[in-house]
N, C-alpha and C positions, 0 to 999 in steps of 0.2 A: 504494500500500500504506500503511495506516496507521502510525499511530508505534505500537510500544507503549507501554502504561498502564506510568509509571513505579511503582516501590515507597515509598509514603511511611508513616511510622509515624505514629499521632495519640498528641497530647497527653495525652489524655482516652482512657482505654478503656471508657468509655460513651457512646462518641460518638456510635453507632447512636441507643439510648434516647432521647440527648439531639435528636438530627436527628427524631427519629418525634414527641417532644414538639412541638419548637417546630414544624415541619409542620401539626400538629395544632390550631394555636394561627391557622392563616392561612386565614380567611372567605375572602378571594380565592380562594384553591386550591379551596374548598369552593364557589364560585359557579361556576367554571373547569371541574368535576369531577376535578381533577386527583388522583392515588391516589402515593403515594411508592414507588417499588418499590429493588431492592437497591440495599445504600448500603456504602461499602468505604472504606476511607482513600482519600482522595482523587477520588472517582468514584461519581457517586449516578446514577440511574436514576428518570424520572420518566414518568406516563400521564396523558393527557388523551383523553376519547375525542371524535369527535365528535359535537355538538349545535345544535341551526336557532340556542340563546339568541347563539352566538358568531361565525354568519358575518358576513361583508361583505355586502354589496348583488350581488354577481355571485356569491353560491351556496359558496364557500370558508370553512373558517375564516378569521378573522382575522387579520394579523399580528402585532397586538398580542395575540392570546392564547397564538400563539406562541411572540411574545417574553417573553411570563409565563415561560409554559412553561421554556425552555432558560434565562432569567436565574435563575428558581429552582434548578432541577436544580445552574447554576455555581455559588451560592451555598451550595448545601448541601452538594457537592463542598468547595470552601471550609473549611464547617465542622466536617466531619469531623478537619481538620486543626487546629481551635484549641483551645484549653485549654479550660479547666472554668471558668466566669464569662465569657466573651465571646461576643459573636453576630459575624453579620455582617451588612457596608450593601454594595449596589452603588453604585458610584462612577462607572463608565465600563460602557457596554456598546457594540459594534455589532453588528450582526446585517445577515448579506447573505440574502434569501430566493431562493432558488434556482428552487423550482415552486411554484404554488398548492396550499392547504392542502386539499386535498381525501385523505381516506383515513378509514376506518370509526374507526381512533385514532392519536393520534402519541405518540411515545416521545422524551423531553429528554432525554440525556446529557450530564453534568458534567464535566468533569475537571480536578484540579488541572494547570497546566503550571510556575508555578513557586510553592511559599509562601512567605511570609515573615512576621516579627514583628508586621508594621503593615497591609501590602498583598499580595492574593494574584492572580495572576497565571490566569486559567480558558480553559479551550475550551469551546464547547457544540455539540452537534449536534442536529437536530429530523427524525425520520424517519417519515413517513406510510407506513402501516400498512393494508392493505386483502391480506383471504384468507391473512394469512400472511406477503405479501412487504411488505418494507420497501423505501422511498424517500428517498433523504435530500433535504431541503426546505428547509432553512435551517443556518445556521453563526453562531456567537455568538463572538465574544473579550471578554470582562467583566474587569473588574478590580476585587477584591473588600476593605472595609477590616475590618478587628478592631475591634470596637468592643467595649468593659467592659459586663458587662450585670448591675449591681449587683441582686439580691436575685430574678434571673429565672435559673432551674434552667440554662437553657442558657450 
């Protein structure tokens, strides 16, 4: 059984906005297909569909798109939680993949496990997505830093 999504308040009550800007701002995500979907204090929601640009050689997506995938999603989770002037960096991630990336789209879930001033503490999950059902397929633990983002809206 999973844990429940703890209750975290943000800093910033534009944190949505501010997560949808800088999203918006990331070529990756847009080469990836990646689409940003609900985003909550603490807990973001991310889509990648699949596409031939991003398998492996044995027919899967990739692992590294993946790991785009759910290190974003933690990330952004993340920034829900930080003030008005700071972004975020990943610092640490690992990622265990469970089954091959094969499903019509996968879905990245973020979530904060612990914040803090400086470093934030994330979960991720990556679930392949085919008719409806979900599969989970990989598992992320990221550790996320505050960085000052002098004269950039987020």
């Amino acid at each position: 059984m999973a844990a429940a999504q703890q209750e975290f308040s943000p800093k910033d009550a534009d944190f949505e906005a501010r997560a949808r800007a800088s999203f918006a701002r990331q070529t990756m995500m847009t080469t990836l297909g990646m689409s940003l979907g609900p985003v909550a204090p603490g807990l973001v929601e991310m889509t990648m569909p699949y596409a031939p640009h991003i398998l492996q050689q044995h027919g899967f997506v990739h692992a590294g798109a993946i790991s785009a995938l759910v290190d974003n999603a933690c990330g952004f989770a993340a920034m829900t939680l930080m003030p008005r002037g700071t972004g975020v960096l990943t610092v640490e991630f690992k990622v265990n993949m469970m089954s091959p990336g094969k499903g019509d789209r996968f879905i990245g879930i973020g979530r904060v496990v612990r914040p803090g001033k400086t470093v934030m503490v994330t979960l991720g999950e990556c679930f392949a997505e085919t008719g409806g059902e979900r599969k989970l397929i990989a598992m992320m633990t990221a550790t996320m830093m505050v960085v000052q983002t002098p004269g950039i809206v987020d």
